[in-house]
Each structure stands twice: as C-alpha cells, then as structure tokens.
C-alpha positions, 0 to 999 in steps of 0.5 A: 143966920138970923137975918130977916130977908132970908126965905127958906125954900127947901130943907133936907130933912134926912139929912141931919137923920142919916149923917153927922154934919161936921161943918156948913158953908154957904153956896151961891147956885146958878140957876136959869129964869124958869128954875129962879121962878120955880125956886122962888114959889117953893117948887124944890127938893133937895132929897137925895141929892149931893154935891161933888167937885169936879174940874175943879168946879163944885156940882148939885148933882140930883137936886130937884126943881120943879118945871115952870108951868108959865114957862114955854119951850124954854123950860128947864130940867128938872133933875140937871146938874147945877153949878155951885158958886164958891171961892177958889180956896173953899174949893180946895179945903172941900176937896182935901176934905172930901179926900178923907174917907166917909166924907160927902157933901149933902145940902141941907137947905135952899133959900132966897137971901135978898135976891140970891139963891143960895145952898147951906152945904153940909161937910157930913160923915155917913151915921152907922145904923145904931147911931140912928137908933140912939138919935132916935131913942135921945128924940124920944126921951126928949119928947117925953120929959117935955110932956112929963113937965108940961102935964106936972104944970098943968096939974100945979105941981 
C-alpha cells in the first residue's frame, strides 16, 4: 500500500510480537463526528483490542479513541464497540476462518485513506512462548551483523 494519500494514525505494535499474521484485509469503520476528529488528530489506540463477528456483522470491540476536547454533550465513547465495514463474502471466508482453532482477528493499523477511515485486520494465530524467544533472538542477530557491517565500513575494510 504505497499510496501517498494514506495517514497512518495507529499501529499495533504487539501485534506482529505476540501472533503470526496469516492473512490482512482492509476494513472500513464507522465511526461518529467527534471520534472522526479524535482519529484525524492521532488520538487512537489499538492495543488490545480485536474484532469479532457477530450476527453476521464484524465488530471493533476494545479499540480506544480518544474523547474530543471540542466536543460538547455529544462526545463519543471511548472504548465502545465499533462496526466494521466488509463485504458480505468477506464475512463468511473470516467466519470459517475464525471456526478453525487458534484463529482470532486483531487490527494491526488505523489510517486515514483520502477521506475514509480504514482498519488493516489481521487473520492471526496466537505465537507460543518460544516463538517469541526465537523472534526476539532473530531480531537481535540482526541488529547485530548490521552493526558488525556498519563499524567494518566505517573502518575501510
């Protein structure tokens, strides 16, 4: 998604740490006029927070957006359950999807596309606890050959 009238406005950074990510899609959210404003000035948090489908409808269940200071009476709930816009057929693959055991349904990012507000969801499987040892210890390794090199080419070799 390399367009250039995407704003990111959130991620969830545990997200990629604490599940594997086996497939994204793209959500529209319905949001009211205070929480547009709140989005629009980065007032959100995704952490711990995740979708379901209920009644056939998917839901943002524990997303956090921020209240409007501007806003009068009519200010919004932060923590209130959101819908999630998505195509009939979309709906039912996430449901048989969700069926499956160790499946759930996170959002990995918020982010203004034009004049939209959209969610990337996550189809995810939970990472066990030597899974996130062994990410960590690959991050690391990383970060250390890139030093490695960096120093070698500061030093002419």
């Amino acid at each position: 998604m390399a367009d250039s009238n995407i704003k990111v406005v959130a991620t969830n950074k545990k997200a990629r740490h604490d599940y594997h990510i086996e497939d994204t899609l793209e959500a529209g959210i319905v949001l009211t006029g205070s929480e547009i404003k709140s989005v629009r000035a980065g007032q959100v948090s995704l952490r711990d927070s995740y979708a379901v489908i209920r009644n056939g409808e998917a839901w943002l269940v524990n997303a956090h957006i921020a209240a409007y200071k501007q806003a009068s009476y009519t200010n919004h709930e932060p923590r209130r359950e959101r819908k999630l816009l998505l195509h009939r057929r979309e709906i039912n693959r996430l449901t048989g999807k969700l069926q499956e055991k160790g499946f759930t349904l996170i959002p990995l990012r918020m982010y203004l596309k034009g004049s939209w507000a959209k969610v990337e969801l996550g189809l995810a499987r939970g990472k066990k606890l030597y899974d996130k040892r062994q990410s960590l210890r690959e991050r690391d390794d990383r970060r250390q050959i890139e030093r490695s090199l960096g120093r070698r080419q500061k030093e002419g070799w």
